[in-house]
C-alpha positions as CSV (number, residue, x, y, z in Angstrom):
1,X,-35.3,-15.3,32.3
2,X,-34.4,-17.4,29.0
3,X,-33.1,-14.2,27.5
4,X,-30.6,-13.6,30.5
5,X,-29.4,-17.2,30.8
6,X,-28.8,-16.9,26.9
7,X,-26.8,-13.9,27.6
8,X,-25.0,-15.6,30.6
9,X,-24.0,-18.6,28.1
10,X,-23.0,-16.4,25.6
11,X,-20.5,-14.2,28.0
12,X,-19.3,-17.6,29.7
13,X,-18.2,-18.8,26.2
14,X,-16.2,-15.7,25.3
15,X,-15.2,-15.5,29.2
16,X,-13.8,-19.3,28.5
17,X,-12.1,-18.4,25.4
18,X,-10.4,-15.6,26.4
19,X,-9.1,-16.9,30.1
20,X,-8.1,-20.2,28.1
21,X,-6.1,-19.2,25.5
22,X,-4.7,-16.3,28.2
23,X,-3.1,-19.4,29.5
24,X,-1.8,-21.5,26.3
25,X,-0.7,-18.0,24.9
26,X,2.2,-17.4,27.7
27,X,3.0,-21.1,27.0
28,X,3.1,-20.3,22.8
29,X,4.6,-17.2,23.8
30,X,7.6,-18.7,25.7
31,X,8.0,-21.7,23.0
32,X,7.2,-19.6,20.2
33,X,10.1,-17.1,20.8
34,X,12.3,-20.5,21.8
35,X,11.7,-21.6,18.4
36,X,12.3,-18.3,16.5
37,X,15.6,-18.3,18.3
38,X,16.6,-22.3,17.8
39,X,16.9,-23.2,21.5
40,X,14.5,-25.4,23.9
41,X,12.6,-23.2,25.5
42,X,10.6,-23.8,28.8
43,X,10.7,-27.5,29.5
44,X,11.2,-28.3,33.2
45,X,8.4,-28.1,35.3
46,X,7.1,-31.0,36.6
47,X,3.8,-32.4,37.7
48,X,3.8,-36.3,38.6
49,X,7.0,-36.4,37.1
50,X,5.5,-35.4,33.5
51,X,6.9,-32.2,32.1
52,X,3.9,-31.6,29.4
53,X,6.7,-30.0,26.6
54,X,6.5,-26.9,28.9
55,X,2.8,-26.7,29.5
56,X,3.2,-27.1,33.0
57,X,5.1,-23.8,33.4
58,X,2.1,-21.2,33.4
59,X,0.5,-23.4,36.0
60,X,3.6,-23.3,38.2
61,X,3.6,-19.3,37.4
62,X,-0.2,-19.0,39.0
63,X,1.0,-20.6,42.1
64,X,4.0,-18.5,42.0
65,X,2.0,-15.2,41.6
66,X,-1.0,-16.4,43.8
67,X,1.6,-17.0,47.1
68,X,4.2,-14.3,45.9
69,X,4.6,-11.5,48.6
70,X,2.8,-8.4,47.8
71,X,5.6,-5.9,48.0
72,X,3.9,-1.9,47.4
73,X,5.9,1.5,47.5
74,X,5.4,3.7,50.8
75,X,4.8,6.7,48.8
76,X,1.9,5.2,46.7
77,X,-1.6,6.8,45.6
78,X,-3.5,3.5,47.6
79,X,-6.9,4.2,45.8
80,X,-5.3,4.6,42.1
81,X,-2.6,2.1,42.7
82,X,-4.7,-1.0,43.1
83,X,-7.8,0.3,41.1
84,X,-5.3,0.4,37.9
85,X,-4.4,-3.9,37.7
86,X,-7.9,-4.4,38.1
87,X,-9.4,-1.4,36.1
88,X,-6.4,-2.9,32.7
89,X,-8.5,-6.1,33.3
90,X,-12.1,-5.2,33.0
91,X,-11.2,-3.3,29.7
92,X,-9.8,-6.1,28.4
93,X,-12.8,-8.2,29.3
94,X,-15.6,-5.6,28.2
95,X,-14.4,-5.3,24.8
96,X,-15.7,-8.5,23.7
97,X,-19.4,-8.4,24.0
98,X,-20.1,-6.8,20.5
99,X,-17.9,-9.3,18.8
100,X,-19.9,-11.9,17.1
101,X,-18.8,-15.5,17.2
102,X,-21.4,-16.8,14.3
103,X,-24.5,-15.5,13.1
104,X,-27.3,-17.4,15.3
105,X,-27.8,-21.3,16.4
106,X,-31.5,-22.9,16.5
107,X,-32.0,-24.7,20.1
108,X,-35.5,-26.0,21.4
109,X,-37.4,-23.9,18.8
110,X,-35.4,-20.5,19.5
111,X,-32.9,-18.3,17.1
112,X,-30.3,-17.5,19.7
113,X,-27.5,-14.6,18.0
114,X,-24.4,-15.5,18.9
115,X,-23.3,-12.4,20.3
116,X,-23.5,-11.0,24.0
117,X,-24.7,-7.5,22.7
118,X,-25.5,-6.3,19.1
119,X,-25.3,-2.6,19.6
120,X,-26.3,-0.7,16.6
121,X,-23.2,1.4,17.4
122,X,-20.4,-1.6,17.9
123,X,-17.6,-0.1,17.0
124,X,-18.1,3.1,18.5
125,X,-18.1,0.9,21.4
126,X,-14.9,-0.7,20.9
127,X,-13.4,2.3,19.9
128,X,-14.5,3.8,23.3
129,X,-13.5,1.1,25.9
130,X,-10.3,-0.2,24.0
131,X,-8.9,3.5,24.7
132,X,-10.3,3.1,28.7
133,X,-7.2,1.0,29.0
134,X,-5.0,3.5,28.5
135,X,-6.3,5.1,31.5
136,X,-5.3,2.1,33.5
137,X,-1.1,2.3,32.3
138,X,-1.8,6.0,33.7
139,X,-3.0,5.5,36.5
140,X,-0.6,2.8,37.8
141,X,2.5,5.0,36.5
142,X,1.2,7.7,38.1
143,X,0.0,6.3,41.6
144,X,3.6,4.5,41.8
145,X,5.3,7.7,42.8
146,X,8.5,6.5,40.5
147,X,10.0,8.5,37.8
148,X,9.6,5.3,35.7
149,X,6.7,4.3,36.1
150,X,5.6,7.8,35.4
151,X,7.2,7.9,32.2
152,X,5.8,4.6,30.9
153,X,2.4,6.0,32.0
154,X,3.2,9.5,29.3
155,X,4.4,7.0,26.8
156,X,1.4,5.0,26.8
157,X,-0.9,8.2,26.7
158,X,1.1,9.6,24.1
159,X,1.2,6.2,22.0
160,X,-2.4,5.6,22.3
161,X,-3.8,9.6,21.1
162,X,-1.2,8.5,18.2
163,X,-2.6,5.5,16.7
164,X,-6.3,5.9,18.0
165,X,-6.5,8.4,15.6
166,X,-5.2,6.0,12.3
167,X,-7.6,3.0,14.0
168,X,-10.5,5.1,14.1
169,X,-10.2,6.1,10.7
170,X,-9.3,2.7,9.1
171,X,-12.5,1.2,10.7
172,X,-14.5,4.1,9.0
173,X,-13.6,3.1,5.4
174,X,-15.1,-0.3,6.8
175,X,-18.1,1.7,7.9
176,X,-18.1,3.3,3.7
177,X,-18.5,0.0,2.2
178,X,-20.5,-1.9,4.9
179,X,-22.8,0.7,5.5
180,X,-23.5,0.2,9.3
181,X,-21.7,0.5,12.4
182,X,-23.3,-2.9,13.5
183,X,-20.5,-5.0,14.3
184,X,-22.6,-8.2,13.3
185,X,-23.9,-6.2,10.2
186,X,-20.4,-5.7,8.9
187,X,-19.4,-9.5,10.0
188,X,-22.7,-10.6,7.5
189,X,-21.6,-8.7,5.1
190,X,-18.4,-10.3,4.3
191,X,-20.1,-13.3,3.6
192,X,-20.8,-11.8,0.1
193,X,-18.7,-12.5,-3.1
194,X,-17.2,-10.3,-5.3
195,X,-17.2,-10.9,-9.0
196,X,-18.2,-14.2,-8.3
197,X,-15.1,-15.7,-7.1
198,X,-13.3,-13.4,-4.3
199,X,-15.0,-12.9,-0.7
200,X,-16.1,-9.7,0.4
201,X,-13.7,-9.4,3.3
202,X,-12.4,-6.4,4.5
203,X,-8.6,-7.2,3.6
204,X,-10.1,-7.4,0.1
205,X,-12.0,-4.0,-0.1
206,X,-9.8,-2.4,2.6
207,X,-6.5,-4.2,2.1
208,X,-4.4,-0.6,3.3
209,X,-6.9,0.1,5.9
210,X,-6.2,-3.7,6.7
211,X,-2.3,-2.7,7.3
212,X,-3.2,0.6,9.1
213,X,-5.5,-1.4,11.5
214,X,-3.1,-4.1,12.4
215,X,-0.4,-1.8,12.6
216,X,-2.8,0.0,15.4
217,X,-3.9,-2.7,17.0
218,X,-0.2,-3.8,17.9
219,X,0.4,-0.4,19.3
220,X,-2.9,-0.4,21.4
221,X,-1.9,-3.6,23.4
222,X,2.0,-2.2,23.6
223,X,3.0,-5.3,22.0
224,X,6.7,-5.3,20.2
225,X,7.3,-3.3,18.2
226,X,5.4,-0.3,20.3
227,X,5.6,-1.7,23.8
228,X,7.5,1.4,25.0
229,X,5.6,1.9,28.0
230,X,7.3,-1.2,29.6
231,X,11.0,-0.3,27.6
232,X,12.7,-2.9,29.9
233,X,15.9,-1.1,28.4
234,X,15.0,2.7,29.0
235,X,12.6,2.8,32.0
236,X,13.4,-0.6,33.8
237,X,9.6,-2.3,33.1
238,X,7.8,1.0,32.4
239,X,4.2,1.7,34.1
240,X,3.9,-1.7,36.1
241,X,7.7,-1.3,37.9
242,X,6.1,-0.9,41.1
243,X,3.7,-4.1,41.0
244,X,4.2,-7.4,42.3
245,X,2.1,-10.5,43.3
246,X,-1.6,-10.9,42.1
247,X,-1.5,-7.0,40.8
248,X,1.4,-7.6,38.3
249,X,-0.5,-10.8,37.1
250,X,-3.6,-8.6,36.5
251,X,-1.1,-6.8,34.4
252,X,0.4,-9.1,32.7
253,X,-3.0,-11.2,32.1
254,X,-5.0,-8.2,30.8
255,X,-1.9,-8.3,28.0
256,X,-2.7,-10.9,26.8
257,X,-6.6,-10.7,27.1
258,X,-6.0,-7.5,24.8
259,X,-4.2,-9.8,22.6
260,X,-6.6,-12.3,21.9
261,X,-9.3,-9.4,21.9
262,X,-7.2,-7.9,19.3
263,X,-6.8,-11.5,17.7
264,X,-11.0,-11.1,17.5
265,X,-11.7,-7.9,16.2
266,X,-8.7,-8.2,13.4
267,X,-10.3,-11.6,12.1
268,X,-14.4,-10.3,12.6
269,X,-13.3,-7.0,11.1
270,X,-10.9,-8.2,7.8
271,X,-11.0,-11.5,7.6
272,X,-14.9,-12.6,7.9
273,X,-15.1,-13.2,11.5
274,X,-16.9,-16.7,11.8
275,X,-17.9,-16.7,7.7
276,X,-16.3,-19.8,6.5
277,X,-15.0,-18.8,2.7
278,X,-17.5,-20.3,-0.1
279,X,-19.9,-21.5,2.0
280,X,-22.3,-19.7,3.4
281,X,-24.8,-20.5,5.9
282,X,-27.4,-22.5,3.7
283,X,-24.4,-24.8,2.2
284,X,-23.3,-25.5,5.7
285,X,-26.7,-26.5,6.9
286,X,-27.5,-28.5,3.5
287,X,-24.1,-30.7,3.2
288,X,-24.1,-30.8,7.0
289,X,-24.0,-34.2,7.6
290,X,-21.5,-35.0,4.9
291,X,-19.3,-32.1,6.4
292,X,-19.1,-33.4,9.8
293,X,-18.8,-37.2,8.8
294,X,-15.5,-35.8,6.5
295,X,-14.5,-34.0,9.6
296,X,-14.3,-36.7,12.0
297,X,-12.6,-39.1,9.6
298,X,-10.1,-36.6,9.0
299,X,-9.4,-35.8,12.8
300,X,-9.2,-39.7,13.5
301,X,-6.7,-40.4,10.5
302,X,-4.4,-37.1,11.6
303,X,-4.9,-38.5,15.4
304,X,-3.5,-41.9,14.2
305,X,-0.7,-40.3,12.3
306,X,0.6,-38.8,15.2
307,X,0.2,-41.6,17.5
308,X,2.2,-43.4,14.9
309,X,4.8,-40.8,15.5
310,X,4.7,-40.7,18.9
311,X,4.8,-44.9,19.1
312,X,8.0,-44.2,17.2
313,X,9.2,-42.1,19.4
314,X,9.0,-44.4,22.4
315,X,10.9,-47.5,20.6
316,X,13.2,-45.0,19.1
317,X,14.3,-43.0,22.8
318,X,13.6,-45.8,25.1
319,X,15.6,-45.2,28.0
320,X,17.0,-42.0,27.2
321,X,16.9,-39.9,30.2
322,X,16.5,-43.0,32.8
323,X,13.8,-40.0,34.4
324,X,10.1,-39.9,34.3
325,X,10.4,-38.0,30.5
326,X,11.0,-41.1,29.0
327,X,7.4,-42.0,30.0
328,X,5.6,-38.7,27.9
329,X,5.9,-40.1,24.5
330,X,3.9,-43.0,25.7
331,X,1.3,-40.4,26.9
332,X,1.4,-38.6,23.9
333,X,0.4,-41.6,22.0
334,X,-2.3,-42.6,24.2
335,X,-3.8,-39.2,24.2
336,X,-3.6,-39.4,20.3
337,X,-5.3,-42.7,20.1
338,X,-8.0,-41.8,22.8
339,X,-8.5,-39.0,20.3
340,X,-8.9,-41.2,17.2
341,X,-11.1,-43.3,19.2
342,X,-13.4,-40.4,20.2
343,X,-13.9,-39.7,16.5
344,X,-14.5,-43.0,15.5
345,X,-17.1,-43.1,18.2
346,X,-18.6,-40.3,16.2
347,X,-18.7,-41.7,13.1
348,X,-21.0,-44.4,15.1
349,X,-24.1,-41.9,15.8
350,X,-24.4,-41.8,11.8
351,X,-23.4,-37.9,11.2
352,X,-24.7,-37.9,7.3
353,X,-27.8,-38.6,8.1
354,X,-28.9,-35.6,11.0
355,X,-31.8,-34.0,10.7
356,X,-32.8,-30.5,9.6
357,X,-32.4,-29.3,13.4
358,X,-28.8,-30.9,14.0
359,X,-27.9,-29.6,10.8
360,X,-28.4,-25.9,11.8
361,X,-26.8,-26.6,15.3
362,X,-24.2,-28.2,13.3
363,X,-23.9,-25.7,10.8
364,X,-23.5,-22.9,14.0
365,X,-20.6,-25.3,15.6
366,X,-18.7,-24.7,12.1
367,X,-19.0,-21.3,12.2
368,X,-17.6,-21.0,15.6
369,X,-15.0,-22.9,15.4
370,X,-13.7,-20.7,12.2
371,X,-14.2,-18.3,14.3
372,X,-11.8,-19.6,17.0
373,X,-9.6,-20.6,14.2
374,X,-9.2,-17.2,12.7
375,X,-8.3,-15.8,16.7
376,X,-5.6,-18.2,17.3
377,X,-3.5,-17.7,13.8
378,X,-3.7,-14.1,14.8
379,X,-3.1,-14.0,18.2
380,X,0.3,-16.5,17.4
381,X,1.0,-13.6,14.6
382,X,1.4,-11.1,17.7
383,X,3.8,-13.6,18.8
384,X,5.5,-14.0,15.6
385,X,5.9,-10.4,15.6
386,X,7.3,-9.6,18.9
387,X,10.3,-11.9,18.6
388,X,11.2,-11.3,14.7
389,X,11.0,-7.0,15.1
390,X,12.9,-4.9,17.2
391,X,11.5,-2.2,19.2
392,X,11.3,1.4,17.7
393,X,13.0,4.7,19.2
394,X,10.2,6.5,20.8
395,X,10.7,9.6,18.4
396,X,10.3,6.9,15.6
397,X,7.0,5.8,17.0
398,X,5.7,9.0,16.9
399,X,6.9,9.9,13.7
400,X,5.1,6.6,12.3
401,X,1.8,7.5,13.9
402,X,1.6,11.1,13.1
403,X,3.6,11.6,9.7
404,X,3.1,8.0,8.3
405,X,-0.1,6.3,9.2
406,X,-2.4,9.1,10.1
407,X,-2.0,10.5,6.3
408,X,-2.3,7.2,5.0
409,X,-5.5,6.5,7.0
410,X,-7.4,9.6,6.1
411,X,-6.0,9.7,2.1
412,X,-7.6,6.1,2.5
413,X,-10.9,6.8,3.7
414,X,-11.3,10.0,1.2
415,X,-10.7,7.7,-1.6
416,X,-12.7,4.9,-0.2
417,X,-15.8,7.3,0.1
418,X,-14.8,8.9,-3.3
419,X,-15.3,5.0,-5.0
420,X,-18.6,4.2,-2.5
421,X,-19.9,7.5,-4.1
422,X,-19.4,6.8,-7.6
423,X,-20.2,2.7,-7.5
């Protein structure tokens, strides 16, 4: 019973993670490419008369989908057609459970691994249910009955034998140097040093294999520039044409649960998943205290900083809309100094001085939150991406996969097993 409620914990946190940051990724998505191309970007939905800078929007767009009419072709494959929204969004969900979030925590006695399932084949495993989503793009194009969606659904096949290929190949140079296909074996691993001085990540040893990777990941979730399934200018919106409602936001969900996925395995695989550079495990647990008291008097002094900025804000617009808007930089300040007041709080319960217990919990919190860390820089680069690059020609996306990266992937991993052979 204790080992399944550990479990249940365990998929509830990544569950969390992923459904949260589903949800402030549309938002960074829609402000993100507002920024890259100087203009406002979403700012007027309203709750209470608060706007939120725009965070208000993916809330109105649940609503939206939740009570939109649910408008289906006549000529559909029923079965297919509403297995595929739901089929895109188990895959996206499934892929997580061999991805560690930090190496174990200590509670009531008990080493708990922080990860749902360390299979001693990992990522075989991801390998095998990241491509499953490809069947879901086929089977909605297909059960559609539109010429379209048909032809997103052959583009998405075609794009996903292309780059599965360089992505399976990349990871095996990992497999080389690491020496197991255990996901949380490869993850500990990293936490090593080379020549004293650089960590053992995987962009260090692999640093091509790192480019091949991220260059297939992108085309796995059909993110810009390989999102020519959904080709808005060649085949309308591609594959999911025919959806609407509840089904579309399965769709467009599971997109962005690949994302942050992909966000995971790029970070675990190249970039020391939840190993916090220099400090290994025993530092963390014996300068504990002194790390959490630094980090709560840092959080309270940026918190006051941007209350500051925010107090300036409301003498400095007072009155400039004469609408409820005028009242958010007063909110933002008060959630600023509620903020600094937590941490303060904090520093009350006398961090330097925890125990040997609270110093390993404390030690597994750290961890974790690098983790988190690591996902969100590289689930905003997908963003970063999509709105500075411009789609490819299909032929060109085939031409990358097939006469540019596959090459480069398998020349990598001869000479990576050529160096494991001779060190």
């Amino acid at each position: 019973m204790t080992i399944v409620l550990d479990t249940l914990s365990k998929i509830g946190f990544f569950f969390a993670l992923i459904m949260g940051m589903v949800v402030v990724l549309i938002w960074m998505e829609r402000k993100g490419a507002a920024f890259i191309q100087d203009r406002t970007g979403p700012n007027r939905a309203v709750i209470g008369g608060v706007r939120l800078a725009g965070l208000v929007h993916p809330v109105a767009d649940v609503f939206k989908l939740l009570f939109k009419e649910d408008v289906t072709p006549d000529n559909r494959h029923k079965g297919l057609y509403d297995l595929a929204p739901m089929l895109a969004m188990i895959v996206a969900m499934s892929t997580y459970t061999v991805i560690p979030f930090g190496d174990y925590i200590m509670l009531a006695g008990r080493k708990i691994p922080l990860v749902v399932a360390d299979l001693d084949v990992g990522l075989l495993y991801v390998l095998a249910i990241s491509s499953l989503g490809t069947y879901a793009v086929v089977m909605a194009g297909w059960a559609a009955n539109n010429k379209f969606t048909f032809l997103g659904g052959i583009r998405a096949m075609a794009q996903m034998i292309s780059y599965e290929l360089t992505m399976g190949f990349a990871l095996m140079g990992l497999v080389l140097i690491f020496g197991s296909l255990r996901i949380t074996d490869i993850a500990a691993g990293q936490g090593d040093l080379i020549l004293g001085f650089l960590p053992k990540w995987g962009v260090i040893v692999q640093p091509l294999g790192f480019l091949l990777f991220l260059t297939s990941v992108f085309a796995e979730t059909n993110r810009n520039p390989f999102d020519l399934p959904e080709g808005e200018s060649e085949i309308v919106a591609g594959f999911h044409l025919e959806y609407s409602s509840m089904k579309f936001a399965l769709f467009f969900m599971a997109e962005y649960a690949h994302m942050v996925v992909g966000a995971a395995l790029i970070a675990t695989f190249y970039f020391g998943g939840y190993q916090i550079p220099f400090m290994p495990r025993p530092f963390l647990e014996a300068h504990a205290g002194n790390l959490m008291t630094g980090k709560l008097i840092g959080i309270a002094l940026v918190s006051i900083l941007f209350a500051v900025l925010f107090a300036r804000r409301v003498q400095n617009e007072k009155n400039k809309f004469g609408d409820a808007r005028d009242r958010e930089p007063g909110i933002g300040m008060g959630l600023w100094i509620l903020v600094a007041l937590g941490s303060i709080a904090g520093l009350a319960l006398k961090p330097w001085a925890m125990g040997p217990e609270a110093a390993s919990v404390t030690a597994s919190l750290f961890q974790i939150a690098m983790f988190v860390a690591k996902v969100v820089f590289f689930a905003w680069l997908f963003i970063w991406v999509r709105w500075t690059l411009p789609r490819f020609r299909y032929d060109q996306l085939m031409h990358l996969g097939w006469k540019v990266l596959l090459p480069l992937s398998i020349a990598n991993l001869v000479v990576t097993a050529l160096v494991s052979a001779v060190v």
